[in-house]
PDB file of N, CA, C, O and CB in Angstrom:
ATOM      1  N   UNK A   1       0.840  -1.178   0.000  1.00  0.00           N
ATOM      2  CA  UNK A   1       0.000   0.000   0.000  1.00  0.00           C
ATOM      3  C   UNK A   1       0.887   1.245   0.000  1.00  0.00           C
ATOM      4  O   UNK A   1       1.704   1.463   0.894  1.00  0.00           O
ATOM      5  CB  UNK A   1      -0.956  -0.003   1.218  1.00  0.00           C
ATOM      6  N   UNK A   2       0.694   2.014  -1.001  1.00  0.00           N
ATOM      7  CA  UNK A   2       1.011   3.547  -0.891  1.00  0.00           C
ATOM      8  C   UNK A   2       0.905   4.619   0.206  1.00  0.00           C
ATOM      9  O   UNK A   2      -0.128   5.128   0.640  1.00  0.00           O
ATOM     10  CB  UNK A   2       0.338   4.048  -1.713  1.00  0.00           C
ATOM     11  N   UNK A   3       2.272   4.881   0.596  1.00  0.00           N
ATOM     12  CA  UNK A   3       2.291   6.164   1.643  1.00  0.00           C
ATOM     13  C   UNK A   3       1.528   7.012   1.314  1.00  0.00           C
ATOM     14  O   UNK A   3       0.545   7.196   2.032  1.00  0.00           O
ATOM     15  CB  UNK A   3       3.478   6.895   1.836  1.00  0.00           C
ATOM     16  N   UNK A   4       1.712   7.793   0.156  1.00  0.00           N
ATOM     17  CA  UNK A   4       1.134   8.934  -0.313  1.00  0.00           C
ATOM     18  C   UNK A   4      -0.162   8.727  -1.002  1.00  0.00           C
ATOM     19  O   UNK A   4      -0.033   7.757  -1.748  1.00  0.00           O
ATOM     20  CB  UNK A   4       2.021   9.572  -1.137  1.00  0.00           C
ATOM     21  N   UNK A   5      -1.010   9.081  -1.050  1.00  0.00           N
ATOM     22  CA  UNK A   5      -1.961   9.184  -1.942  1.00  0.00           C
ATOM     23  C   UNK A   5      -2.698  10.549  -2.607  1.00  0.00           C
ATOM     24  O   UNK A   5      -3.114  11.283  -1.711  1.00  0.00           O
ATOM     25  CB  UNK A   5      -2.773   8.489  -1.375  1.00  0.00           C
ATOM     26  N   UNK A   6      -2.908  10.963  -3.697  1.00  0.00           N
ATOM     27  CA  UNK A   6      -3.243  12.153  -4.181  1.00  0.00           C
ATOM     28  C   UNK A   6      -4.689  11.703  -4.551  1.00  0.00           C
ATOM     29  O   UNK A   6      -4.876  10.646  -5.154  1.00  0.00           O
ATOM     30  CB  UNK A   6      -2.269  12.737  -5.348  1.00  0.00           C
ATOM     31  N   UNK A   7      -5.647  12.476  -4.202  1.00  0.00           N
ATOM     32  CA  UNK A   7      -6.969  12.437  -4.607  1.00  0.00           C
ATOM     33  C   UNK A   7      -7.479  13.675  -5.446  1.00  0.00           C
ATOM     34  O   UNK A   7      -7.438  14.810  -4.973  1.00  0.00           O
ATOM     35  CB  UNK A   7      -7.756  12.273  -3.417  1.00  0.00           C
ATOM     36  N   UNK A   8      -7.938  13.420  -6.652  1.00  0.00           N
ATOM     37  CA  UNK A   8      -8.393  14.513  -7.789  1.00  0.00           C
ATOM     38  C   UNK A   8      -9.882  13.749  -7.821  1.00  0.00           C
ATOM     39  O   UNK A   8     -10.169  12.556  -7.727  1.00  0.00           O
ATOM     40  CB  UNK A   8      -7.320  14.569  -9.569  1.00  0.00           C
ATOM     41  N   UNK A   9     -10.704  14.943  -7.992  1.00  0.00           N
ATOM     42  CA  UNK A   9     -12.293  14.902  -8.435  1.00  0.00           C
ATOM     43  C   UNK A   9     -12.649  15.616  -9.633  1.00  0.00           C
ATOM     44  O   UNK A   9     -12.351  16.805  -9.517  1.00  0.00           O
ATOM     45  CB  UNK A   9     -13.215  15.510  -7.370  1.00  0.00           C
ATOM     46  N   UNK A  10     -13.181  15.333 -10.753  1.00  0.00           N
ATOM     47  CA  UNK A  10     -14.140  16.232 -11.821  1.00  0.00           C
ATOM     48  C   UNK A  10     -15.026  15.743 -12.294  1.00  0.00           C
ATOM     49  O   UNK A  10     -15.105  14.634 -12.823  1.00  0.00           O
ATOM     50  CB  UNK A  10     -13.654  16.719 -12.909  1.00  0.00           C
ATOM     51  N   UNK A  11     -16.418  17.167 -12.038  1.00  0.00           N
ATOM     52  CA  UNK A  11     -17.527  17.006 -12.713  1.00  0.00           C
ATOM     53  C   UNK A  11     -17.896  17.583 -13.933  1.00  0.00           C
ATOM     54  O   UNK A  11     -17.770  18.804 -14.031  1.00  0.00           O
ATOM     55  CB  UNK A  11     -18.298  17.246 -12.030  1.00  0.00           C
ATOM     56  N   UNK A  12     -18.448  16.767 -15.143  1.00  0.00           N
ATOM     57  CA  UNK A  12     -18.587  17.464 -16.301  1.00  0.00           C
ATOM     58  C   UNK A  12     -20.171  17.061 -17.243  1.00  0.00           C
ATOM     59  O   UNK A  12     -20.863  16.072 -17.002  1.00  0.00           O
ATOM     60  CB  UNK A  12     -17.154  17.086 -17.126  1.00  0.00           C
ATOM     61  N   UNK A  13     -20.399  17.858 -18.066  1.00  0.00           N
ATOM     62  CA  UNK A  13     -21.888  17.444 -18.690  1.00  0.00           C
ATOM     63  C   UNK A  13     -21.037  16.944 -19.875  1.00  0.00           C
ATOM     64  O   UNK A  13     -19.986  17.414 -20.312  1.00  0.00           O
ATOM     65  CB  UNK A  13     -23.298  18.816 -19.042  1.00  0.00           C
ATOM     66  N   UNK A  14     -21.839  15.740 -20.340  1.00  0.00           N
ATOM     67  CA  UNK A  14     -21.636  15.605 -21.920  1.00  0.00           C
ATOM     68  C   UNK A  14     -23.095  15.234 -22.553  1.00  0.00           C
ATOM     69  O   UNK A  14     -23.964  14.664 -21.894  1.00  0.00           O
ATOM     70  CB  UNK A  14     -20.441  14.310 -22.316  1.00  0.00           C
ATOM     71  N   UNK A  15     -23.271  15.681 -24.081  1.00  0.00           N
ATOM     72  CA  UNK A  15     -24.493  15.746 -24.733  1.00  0.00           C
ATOM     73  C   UNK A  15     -24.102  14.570 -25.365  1.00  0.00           C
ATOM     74  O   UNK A  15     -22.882  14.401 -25.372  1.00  0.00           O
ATOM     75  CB  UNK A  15     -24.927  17.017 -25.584  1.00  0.00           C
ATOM     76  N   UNK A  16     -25.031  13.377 -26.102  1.00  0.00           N
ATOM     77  CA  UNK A  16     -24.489  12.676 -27.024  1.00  0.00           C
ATOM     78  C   UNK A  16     -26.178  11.672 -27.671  1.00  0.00           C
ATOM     79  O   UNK A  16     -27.212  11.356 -27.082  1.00  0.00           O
ATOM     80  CB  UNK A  16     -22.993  11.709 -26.192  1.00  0.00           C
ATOM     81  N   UNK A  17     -25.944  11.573 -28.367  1.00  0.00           N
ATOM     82  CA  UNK A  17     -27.089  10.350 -29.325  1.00  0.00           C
ATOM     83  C   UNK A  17     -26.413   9.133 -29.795  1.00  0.00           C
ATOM     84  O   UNK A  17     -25.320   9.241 -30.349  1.00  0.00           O
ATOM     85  CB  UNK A  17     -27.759  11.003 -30.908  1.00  0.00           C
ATOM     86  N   UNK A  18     -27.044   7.812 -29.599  1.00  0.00           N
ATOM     87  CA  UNK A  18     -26.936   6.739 -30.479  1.00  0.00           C
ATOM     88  C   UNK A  18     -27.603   6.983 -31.848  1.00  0.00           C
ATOM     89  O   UNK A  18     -28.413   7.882 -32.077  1.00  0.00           O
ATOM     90  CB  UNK A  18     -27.496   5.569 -29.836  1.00  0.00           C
ATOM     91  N   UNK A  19     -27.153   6.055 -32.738  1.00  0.00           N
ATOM     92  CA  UNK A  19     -26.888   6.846 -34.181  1.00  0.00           C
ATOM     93  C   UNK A  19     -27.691   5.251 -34.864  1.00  0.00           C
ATOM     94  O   UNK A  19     -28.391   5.033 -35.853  1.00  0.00           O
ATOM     95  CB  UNK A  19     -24.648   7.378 -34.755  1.00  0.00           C
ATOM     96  N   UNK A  20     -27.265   4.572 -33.994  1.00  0.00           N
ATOM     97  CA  UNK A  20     -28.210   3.137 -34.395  1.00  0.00           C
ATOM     98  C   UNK A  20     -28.100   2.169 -33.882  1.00  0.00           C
ATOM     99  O   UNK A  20     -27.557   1.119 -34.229  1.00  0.00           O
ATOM    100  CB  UNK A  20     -28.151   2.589 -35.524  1.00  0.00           C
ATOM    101  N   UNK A  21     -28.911   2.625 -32.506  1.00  0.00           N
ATOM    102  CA  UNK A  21     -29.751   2.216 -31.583  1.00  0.00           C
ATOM    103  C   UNK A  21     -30.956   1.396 -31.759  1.00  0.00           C
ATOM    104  O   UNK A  21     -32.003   1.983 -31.486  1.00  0.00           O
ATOM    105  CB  UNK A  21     -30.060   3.161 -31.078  1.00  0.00           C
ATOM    106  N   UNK A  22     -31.076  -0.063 -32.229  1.00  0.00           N
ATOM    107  CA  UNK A  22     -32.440  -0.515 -32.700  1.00  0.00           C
ATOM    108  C   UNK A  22     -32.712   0.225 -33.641  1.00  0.00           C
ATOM    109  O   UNK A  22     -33.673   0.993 -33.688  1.00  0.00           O
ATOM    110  CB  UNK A  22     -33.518  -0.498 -31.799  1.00  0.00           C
ATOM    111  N   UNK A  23     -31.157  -0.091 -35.207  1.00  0.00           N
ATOM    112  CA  UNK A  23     -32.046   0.387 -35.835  1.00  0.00           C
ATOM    113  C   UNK A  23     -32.510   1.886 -36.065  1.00  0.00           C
ATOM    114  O   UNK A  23     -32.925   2.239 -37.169  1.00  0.00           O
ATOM    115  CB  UNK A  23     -32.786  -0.203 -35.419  1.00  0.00           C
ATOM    116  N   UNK A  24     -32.441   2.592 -35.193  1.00  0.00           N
ATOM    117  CA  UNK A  24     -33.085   4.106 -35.331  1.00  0.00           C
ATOM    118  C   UNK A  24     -31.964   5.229 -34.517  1.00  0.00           C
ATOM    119  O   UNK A  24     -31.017   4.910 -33.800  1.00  0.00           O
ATOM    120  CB  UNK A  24     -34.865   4.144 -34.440  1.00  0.00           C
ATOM    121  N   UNK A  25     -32.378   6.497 -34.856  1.00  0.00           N
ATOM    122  CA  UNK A  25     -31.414   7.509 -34.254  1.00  0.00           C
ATOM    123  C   UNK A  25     -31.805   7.800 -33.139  1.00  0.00           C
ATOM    124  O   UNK A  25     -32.994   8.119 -33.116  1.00  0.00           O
ATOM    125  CB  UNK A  25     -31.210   8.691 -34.909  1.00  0.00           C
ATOM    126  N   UNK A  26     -31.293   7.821 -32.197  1.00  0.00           N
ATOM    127  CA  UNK A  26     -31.776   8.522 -30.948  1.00  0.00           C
ATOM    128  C   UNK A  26     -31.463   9.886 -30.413  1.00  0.00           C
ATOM    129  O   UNK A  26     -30.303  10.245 -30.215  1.00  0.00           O
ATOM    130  CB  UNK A  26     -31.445   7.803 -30.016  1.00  0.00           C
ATOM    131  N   UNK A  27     -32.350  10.529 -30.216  1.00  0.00           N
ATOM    132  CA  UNK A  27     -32.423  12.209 -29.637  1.00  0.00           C
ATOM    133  C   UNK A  27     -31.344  12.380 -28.668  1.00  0.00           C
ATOM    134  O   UNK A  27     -31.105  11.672 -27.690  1.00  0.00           O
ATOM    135  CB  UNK A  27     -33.938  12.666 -28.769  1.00  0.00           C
ATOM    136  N   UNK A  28     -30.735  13.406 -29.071  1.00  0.00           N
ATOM    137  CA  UNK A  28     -29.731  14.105 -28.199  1.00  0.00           C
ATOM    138  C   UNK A  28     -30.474  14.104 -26.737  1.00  0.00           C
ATOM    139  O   UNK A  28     -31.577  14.403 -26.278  1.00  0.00           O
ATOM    140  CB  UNK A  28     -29.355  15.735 -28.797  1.00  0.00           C
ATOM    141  N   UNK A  29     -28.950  13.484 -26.180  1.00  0.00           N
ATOM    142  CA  UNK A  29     -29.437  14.283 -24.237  1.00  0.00           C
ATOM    143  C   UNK A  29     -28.412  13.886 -23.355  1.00  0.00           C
ATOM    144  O   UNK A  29     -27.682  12.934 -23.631  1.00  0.00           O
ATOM    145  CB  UNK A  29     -31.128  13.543 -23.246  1.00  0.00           C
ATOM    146  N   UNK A  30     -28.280  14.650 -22.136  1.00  0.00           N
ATOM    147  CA  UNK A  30     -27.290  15.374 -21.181  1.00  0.00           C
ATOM    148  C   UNK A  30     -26.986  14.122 -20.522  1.00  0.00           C
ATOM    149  O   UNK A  30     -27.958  13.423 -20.236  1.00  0.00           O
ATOM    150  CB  UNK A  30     -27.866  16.673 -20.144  1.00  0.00           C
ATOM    151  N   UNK A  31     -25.648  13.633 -20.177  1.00  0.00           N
ATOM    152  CA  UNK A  31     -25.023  13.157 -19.196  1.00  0.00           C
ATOM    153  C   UNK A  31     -24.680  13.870 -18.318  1.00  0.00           C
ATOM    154  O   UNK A  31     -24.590  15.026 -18.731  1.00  0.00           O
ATOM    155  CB  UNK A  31     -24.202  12.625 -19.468  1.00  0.00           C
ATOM    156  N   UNK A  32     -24.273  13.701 -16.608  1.00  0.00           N
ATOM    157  CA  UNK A  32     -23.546  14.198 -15.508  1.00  0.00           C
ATOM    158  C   UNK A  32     -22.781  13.247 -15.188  1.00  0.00           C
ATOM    159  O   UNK A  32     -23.143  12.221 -14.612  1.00  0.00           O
ATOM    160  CB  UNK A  32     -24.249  14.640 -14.430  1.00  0.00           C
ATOM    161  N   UNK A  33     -21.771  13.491 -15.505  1.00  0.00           N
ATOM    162  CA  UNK A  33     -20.637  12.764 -14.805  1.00  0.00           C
ATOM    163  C   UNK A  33     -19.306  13.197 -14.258  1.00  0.00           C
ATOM    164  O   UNK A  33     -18.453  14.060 -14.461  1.00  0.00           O
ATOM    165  CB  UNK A  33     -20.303  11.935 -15.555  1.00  0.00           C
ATOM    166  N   UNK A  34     -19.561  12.107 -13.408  1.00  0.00           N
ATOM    167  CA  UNK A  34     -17.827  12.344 -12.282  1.00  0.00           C
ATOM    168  C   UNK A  34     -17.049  11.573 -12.527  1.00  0.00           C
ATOM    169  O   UNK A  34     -17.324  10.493 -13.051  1.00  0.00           O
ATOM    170  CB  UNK A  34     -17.735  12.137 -10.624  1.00  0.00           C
ATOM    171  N   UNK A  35     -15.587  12.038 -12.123  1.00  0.00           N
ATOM    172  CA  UNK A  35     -14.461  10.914 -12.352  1.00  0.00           C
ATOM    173  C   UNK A  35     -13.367  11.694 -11.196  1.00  0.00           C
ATOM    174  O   UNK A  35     -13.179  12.878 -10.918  1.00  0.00           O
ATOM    175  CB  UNK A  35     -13.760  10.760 -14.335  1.00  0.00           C
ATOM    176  N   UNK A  36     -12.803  10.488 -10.722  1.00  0.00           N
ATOM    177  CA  UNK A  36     -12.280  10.370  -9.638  1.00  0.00           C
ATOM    178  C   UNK A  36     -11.288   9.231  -9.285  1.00  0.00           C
ATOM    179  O   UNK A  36     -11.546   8.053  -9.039  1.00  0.00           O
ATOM    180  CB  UNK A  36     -13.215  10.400  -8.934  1.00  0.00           C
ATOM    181  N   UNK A  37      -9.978   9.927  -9.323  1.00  0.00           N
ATOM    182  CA  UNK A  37      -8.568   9.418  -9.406  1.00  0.00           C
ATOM    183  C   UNK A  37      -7.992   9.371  -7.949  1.00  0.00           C
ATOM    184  O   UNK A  37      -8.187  10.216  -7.076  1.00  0.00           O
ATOM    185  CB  UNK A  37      -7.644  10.377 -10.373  1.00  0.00           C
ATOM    186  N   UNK A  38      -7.184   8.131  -7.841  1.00  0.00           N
ATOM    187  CA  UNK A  38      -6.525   8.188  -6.643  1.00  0.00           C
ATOM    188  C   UNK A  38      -5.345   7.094  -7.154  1.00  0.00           C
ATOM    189  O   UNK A  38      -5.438   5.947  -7.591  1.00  0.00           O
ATOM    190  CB  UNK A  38      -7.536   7.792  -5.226  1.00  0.00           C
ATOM    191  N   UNK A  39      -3.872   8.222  -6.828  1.00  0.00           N
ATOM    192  CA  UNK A  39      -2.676   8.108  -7.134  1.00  0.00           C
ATOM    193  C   UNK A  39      -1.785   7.924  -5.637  1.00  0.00           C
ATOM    194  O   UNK A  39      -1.863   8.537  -4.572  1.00  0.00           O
ATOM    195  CB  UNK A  39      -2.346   9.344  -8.049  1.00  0.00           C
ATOM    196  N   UNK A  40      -1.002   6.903  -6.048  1.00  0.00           N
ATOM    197  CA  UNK A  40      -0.126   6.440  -4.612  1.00  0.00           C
ATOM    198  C   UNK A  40       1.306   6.573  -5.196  1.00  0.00           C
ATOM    199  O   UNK A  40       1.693   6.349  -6.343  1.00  0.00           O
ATOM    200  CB  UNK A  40      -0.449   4.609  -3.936  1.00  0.00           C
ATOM    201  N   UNK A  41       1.847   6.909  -4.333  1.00  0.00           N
ATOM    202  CA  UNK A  41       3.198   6.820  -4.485  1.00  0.00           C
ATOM    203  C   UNK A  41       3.914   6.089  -3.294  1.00  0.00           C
ATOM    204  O   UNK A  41       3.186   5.703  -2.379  1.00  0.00           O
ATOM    205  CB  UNK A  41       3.705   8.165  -4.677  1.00  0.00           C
ATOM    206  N   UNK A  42       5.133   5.881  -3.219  1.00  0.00           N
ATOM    207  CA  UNK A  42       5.738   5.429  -1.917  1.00  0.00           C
ATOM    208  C   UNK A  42       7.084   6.360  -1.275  1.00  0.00           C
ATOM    209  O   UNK A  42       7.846   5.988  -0.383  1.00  0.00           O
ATOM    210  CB  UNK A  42       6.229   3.874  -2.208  1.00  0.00           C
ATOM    211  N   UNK A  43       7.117   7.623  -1.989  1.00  0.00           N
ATOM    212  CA  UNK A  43       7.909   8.490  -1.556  1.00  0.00           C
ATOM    213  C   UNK A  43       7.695   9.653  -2.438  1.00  0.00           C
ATOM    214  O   UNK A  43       7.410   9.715  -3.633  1.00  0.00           O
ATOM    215  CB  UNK A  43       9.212   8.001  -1.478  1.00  0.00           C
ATOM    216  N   UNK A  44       7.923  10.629  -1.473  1.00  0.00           N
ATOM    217  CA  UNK A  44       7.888  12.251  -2.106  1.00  0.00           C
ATOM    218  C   UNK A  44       9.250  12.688  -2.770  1.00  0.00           C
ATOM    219  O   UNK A  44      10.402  12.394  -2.450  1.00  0.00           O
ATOM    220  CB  UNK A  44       7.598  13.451  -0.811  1.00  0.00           C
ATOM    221  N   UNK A  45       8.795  13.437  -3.738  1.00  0.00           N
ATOM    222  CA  UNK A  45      10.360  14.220  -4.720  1.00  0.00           C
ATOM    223  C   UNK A  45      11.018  15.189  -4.008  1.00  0.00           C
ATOM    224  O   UNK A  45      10.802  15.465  -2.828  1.00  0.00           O
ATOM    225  CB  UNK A  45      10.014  15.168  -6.246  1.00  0.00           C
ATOM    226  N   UNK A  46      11.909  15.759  -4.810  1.00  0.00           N
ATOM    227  CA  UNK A  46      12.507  16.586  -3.717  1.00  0.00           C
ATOM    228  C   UNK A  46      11.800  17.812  -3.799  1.00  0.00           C
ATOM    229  O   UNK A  46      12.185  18.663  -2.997  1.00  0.00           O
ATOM    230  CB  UNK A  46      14.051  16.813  -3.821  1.00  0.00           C
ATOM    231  N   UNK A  47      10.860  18.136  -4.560  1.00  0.00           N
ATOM    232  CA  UNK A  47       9.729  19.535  -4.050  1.00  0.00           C
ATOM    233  C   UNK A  47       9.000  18.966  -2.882  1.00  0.00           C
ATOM    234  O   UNK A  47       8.023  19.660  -2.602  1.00  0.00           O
ATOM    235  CB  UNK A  47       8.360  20.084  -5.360  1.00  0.00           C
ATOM    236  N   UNK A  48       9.111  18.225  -2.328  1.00  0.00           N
ATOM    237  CA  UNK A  48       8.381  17.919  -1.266  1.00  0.00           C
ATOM    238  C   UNK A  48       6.931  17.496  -1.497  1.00  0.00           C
ATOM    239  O   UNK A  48       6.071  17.787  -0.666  1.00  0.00           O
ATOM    240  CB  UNK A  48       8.448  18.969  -0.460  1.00  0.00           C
ATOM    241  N   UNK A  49       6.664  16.865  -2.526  1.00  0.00           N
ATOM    242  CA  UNK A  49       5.066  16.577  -3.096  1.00  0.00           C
ATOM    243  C   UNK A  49       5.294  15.044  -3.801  1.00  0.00           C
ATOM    244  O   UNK A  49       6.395  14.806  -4.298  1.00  0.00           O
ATOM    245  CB  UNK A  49       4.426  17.975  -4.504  1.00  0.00           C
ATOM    246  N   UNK A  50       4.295  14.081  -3.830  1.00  0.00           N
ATOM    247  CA  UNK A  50       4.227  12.985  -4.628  1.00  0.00           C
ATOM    248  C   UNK A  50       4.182  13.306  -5.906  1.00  0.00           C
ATOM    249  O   UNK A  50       5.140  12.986  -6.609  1.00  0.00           O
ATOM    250  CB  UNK A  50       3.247  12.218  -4.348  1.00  0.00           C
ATOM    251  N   UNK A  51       2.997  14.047  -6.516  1.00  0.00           N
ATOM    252  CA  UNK A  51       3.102  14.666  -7.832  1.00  0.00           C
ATOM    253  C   UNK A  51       2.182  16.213  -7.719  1.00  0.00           C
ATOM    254  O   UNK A  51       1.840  16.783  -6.683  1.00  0.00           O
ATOM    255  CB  UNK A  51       2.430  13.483  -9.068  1.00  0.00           C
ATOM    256  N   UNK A  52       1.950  16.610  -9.049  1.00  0.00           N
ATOM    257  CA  UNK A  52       1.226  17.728  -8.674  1.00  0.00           C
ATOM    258  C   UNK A  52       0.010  17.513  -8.942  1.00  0.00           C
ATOM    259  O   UNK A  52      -0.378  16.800  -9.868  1.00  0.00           O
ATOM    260  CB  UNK A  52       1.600  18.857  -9.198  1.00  0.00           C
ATOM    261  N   UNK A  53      -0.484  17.933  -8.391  1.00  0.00           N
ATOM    262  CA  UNK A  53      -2.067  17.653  -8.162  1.00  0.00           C
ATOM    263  C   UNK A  53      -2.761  18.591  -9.531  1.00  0.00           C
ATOM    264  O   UNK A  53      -3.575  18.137 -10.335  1.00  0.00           O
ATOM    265  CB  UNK A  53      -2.688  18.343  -6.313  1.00  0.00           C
ATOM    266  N   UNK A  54      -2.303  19.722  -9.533  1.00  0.00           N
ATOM    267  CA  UNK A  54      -2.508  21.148 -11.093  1.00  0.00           C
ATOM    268  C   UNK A  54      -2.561  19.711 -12.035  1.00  0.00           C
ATOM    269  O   UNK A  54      -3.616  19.140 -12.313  1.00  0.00           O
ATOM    270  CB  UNK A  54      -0.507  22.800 -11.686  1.00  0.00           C
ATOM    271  N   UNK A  55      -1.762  19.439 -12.289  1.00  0.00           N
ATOM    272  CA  UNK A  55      -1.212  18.746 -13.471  1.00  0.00           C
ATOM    273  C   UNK A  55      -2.289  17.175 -13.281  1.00  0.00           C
ATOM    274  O   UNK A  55      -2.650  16.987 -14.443  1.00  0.00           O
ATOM    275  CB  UNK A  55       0.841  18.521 -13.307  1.00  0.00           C
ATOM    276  N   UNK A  56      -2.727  16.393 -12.683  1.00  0.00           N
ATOM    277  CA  UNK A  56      -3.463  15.801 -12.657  1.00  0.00           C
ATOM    278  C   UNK A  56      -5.247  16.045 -12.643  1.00  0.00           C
ATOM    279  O   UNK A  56      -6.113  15.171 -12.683  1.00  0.00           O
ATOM    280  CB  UNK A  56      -2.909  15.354 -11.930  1.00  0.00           C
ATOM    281  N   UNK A  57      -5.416  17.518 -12.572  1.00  0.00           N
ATOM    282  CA  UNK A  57      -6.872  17.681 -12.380  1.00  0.00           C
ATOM    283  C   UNK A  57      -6.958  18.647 -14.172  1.00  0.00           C
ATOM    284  O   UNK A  57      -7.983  19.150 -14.635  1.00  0.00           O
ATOM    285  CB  UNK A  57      -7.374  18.781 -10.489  1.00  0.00           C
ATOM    286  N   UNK A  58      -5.851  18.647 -14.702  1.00  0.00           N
ATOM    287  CA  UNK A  58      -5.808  19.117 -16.293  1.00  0.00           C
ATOM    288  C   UNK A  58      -6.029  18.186 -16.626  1.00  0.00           C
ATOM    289  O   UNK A  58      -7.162  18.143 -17.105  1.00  0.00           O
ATOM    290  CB  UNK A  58      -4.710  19.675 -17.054  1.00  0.00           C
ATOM    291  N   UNK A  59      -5.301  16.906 -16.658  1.00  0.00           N
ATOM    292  CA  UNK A  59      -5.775  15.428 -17.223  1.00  0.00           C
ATOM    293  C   UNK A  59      -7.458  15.203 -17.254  1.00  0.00           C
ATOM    294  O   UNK A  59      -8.225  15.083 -18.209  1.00  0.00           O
ATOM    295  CB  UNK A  59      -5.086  14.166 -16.140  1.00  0.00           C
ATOM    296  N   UNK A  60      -7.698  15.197 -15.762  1.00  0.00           N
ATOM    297  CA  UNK A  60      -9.067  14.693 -15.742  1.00  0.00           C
ATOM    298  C   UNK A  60     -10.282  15.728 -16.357  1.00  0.00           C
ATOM    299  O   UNK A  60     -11.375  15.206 -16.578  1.00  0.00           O
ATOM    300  CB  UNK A  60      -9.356  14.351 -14.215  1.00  0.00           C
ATOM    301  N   UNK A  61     -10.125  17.064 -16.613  1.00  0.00           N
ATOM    302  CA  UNK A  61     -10.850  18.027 -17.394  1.00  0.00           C
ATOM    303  C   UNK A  61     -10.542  18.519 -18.681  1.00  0.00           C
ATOM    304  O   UNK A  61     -11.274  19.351 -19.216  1.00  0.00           O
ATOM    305  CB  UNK A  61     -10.930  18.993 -16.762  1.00  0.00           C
TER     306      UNK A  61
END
């Protein structure tokens, strides 16, 4: 198990349609979704941090 652990959260909308779905198109409509990362390390760098957290919550958005 990891000493460190970094926890990142993001929430985002996405719009989207099946295109052939049974056959037929289906009407645009809204997703909500979250995503949620958890990073371990077993030792900190010499900035004194596992990683940067900035740089992991750009990934997830």
């Amino acid at each position: 198990m990891s000493r460190w652990v970094v926890h990142a959260r993001a929430a985002f909308e996405a719009w989207h349609a099946l295109t052939a779905y049974k056959g037929e198109v289906e009407a645009s409509h809204l997703h909500d979704w979250q995503v949620e990362v958890r990073i371990g390390a077993d030792a900190l760098g010499p900035e004194g941090y596992a990683l940067d957290f900035h740089e992991v919550r750009q990934i997830l958005v």
